[in-house]
Backbone as a ProteinNet text record, in pm:
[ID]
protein_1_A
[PRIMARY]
XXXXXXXXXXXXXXXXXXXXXXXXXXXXXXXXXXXXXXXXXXXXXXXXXXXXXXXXXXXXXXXXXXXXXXXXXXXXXXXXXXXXXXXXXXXXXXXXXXXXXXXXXXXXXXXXXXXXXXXXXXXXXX
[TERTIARY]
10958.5	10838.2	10723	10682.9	10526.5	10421.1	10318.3	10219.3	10070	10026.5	9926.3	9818.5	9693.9	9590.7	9488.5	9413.9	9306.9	9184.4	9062.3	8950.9	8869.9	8848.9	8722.2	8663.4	8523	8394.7	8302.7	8196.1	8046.1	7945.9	7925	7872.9	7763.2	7623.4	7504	7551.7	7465.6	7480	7431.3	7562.1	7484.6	7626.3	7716.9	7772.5	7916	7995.5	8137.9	8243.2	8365	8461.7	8622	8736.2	8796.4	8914.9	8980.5	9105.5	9260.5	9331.1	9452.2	9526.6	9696.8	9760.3	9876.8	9936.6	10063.5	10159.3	10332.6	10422.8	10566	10599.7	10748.4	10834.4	10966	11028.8	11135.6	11053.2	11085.3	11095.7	11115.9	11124.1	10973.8	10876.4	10750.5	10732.8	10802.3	10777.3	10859.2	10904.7	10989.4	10884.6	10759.9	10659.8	10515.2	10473.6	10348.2	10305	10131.5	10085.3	9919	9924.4	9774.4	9674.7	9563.1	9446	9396.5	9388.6	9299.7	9236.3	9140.7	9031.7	8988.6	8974.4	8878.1	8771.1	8632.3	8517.2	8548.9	8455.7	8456.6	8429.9	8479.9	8505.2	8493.4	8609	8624.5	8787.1	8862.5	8990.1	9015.9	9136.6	9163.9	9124.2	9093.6	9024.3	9105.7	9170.2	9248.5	9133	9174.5	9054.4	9127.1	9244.1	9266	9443.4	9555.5	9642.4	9692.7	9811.1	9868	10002.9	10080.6	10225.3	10255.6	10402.2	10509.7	10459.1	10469.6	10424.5	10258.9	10190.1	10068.9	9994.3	10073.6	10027.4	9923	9925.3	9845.5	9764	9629.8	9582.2	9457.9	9455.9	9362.1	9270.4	9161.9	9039.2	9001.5	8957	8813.3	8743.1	8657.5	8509.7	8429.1	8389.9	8305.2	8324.1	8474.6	8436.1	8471.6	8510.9	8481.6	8381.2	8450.5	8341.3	8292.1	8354.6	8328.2	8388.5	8525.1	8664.1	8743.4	8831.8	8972.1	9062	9185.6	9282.4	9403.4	9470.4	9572.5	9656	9804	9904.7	9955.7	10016.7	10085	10223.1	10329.7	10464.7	10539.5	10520	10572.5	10544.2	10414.4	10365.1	10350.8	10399.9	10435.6	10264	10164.6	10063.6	10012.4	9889.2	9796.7	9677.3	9603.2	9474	9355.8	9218.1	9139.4	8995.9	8936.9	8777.3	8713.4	8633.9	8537.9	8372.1	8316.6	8181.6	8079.4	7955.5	7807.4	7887.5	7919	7917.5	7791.3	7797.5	7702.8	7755.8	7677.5	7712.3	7810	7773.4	7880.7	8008.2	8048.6	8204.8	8236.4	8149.9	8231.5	8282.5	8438.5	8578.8	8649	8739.1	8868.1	8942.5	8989.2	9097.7	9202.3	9326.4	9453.5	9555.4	9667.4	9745.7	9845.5	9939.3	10013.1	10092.2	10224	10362.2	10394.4	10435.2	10457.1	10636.3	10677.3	10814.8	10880.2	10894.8	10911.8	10842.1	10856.8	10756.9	10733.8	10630.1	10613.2	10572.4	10587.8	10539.6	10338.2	10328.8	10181.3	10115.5	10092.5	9980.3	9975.2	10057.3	10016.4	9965.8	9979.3	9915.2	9883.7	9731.7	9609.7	9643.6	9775.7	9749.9	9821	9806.4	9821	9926.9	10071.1	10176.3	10215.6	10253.9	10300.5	10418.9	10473.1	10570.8	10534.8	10441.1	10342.9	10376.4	10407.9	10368.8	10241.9	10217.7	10036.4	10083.7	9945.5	9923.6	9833.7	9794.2	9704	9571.5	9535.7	9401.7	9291.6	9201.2	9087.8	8961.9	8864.3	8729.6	8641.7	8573.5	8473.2	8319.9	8286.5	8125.6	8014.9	7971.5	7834.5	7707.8	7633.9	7493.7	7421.3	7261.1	7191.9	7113.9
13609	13538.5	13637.9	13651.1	13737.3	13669	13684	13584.8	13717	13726.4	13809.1	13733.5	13742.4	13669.3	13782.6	13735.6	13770.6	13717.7	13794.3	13727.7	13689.4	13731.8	13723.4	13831.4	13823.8	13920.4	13875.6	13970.6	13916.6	13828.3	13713.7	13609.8	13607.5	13498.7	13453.3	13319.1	13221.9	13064.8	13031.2	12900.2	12897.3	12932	13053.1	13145.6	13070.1	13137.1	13064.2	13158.3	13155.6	13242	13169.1	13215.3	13172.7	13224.2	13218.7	13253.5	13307.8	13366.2	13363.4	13416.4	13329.6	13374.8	13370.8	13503.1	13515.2	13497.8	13447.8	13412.4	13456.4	13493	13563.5	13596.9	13591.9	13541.1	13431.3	13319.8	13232.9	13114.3	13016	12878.4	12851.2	12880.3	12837.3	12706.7	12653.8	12493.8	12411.5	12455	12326.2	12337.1	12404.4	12381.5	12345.5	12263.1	12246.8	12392.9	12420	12517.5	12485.6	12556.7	12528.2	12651.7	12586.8	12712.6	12727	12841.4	12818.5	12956.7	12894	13042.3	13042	13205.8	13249	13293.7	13244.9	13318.7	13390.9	13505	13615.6	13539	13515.8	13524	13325.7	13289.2	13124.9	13119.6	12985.9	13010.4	12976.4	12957.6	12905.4	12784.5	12742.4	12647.2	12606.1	12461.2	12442.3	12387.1	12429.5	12398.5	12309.8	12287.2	12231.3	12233.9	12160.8	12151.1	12120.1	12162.2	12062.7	12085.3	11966.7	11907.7	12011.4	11982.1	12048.9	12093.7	11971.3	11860.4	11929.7	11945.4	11903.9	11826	11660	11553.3	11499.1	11578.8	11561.4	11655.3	11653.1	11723.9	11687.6	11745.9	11714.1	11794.7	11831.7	11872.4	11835.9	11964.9	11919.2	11862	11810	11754.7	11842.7	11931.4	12010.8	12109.3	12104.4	12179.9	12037.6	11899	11846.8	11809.2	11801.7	11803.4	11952.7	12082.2	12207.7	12310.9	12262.4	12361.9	12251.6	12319.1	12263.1	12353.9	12272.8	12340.5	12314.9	12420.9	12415.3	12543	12479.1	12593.4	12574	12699.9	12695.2	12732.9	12669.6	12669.8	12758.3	12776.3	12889.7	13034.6	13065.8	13167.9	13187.2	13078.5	13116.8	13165.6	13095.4	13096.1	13022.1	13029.2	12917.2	12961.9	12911.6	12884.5	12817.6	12863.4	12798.5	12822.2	12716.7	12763.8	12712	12771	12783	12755.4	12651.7	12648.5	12604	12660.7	12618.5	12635.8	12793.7	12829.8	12851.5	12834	12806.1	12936.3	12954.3	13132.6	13077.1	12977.3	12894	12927.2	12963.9	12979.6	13095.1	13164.5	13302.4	13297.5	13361.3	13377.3	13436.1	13475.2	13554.8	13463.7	13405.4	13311.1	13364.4	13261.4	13302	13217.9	13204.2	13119.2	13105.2	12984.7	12922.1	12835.7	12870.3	12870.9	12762.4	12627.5	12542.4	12613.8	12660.6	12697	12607.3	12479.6	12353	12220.7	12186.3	12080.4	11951.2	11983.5	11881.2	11708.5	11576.6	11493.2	11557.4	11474.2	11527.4	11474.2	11372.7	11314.4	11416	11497.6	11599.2	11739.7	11761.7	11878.7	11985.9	11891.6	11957	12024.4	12022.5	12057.6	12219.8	12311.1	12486.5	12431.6	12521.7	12546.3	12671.9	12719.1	12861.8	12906	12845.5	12893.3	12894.7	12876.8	12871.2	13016	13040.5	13177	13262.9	13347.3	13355.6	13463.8	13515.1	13622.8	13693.9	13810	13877.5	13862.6	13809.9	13718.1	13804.7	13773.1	13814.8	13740	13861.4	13820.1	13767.8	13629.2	13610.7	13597	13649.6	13669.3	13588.1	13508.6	13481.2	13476.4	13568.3	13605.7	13617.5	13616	13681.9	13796.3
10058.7	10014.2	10005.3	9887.7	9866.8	9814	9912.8	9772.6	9810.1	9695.2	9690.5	9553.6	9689.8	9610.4	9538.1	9453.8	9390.7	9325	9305.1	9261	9338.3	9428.3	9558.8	9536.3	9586.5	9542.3	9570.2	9547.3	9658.2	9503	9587.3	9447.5	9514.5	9458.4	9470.9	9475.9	9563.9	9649.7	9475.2	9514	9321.2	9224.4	9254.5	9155.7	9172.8	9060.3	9122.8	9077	9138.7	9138.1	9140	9069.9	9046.1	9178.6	9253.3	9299.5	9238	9254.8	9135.6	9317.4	9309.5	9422.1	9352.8	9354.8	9217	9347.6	9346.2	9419.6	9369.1	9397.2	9434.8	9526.8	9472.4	9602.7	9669.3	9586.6	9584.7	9510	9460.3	9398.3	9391.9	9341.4	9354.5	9346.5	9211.5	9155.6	9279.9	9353.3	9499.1	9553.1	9607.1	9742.8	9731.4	9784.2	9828.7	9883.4	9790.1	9812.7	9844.2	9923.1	10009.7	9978.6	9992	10012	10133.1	10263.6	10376.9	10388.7	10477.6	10488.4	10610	10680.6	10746.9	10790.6	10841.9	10846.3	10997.7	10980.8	11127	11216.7	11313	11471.6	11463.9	11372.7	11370.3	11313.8	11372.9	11369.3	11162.9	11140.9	11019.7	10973.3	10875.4	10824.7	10709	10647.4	10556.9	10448.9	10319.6	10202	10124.4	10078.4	10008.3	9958	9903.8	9871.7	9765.7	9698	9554	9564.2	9509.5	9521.9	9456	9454.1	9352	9239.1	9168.6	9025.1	8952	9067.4	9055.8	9020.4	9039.3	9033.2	9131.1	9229.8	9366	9409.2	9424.8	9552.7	9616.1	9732.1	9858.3	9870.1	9910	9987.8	10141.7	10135.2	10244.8	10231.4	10269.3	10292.5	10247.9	10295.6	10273.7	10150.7	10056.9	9934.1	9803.6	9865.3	9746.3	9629.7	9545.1	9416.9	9377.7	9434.2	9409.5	9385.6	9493.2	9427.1	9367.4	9286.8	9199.5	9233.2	9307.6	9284.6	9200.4	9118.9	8991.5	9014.8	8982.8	8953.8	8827.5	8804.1	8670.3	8768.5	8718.7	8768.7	8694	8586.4	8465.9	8500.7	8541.8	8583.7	8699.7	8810	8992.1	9060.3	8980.5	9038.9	9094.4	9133.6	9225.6	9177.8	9172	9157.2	9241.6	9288.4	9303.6	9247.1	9184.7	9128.5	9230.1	9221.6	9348.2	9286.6	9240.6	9191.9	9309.1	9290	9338.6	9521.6	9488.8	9618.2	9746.5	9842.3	9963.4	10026	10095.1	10202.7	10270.2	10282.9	10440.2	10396.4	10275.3	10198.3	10214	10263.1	10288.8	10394.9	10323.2	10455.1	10345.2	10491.4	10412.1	10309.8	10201.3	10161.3	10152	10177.3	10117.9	10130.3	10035.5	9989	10091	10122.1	10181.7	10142.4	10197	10134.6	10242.5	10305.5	10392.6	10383.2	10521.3	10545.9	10521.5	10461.3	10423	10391.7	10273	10250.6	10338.9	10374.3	10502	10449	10508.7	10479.4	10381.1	10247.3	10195.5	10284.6	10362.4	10470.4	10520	10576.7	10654.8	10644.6	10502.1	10449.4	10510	10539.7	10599.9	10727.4	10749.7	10929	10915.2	10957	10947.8	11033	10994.8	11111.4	11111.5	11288.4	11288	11133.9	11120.7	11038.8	10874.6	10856.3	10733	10652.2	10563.1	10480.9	10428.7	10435.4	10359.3	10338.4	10243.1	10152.9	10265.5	10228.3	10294.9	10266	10171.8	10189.3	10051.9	10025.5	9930.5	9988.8	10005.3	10070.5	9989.8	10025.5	9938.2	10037.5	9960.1	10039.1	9915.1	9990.4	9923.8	9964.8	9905.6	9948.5	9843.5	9894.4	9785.4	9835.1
[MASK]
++++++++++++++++++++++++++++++++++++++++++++++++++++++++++++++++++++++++++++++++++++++++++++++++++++++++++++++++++++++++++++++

């Protein structure tokens, strides 16, 4: 399993940025794929999810109505846009592979056995 993200960079509160988490490795189109992030010296934080299909997905609270998340299954990507970013959004992000598709109610919940990428920093400041 490899997933390596991209498209993080230092924006202005206000600015917006797209995510790209390319996947290989594996069956991309069988798994639920998640977005979670880290800010310095705070544990992991889950942002958001989408089915198989991408008939489905979930948020946070705090980035709905601001990110979208979308994969293309053809191209074994993931996606997240990220608009009318707040400083508060800066953290490390990075993509997540569920070591098995878990019930979707449960999404949101991080498990040790989770897959991730090594992450892309987004900073927002002015």
């Amino acid at each position: 399993v490899q997933l390596v993200e991209s498209g993080g960079g230092l924006v202005q509160p206000g600015g917006s940025l797209r995510l790209s988490c390319a996947a290989s490795g594996f069956t991309f189109g069988n798994y639920y794929m998640s977005w979670v992030r880290q800010a310095p010296g705070k544990g992991p934080e889950w942002v958001s999810s989408v089915n198989s299909g991408a008939g489905m997905t979930k948020y946070a609270d705090f980035v709905k109505g601001r990110f979208t998340i979308s994969r293309d299954n053809a191209k074994n990507t993931l996606y997240l846009q990220m608009n009318s970013l707040k400083p508060e959004d800066t953290a490390l992000y990075y993509c997540v592979r569920p070591k098995s598709n878990p019930p979707w109610s449960t999404i949101q919940y991080i498990r040790a056995g989770d897959f991730r990428g090594q992450g892309t920093q987004v900073t927002v400041s002015s």
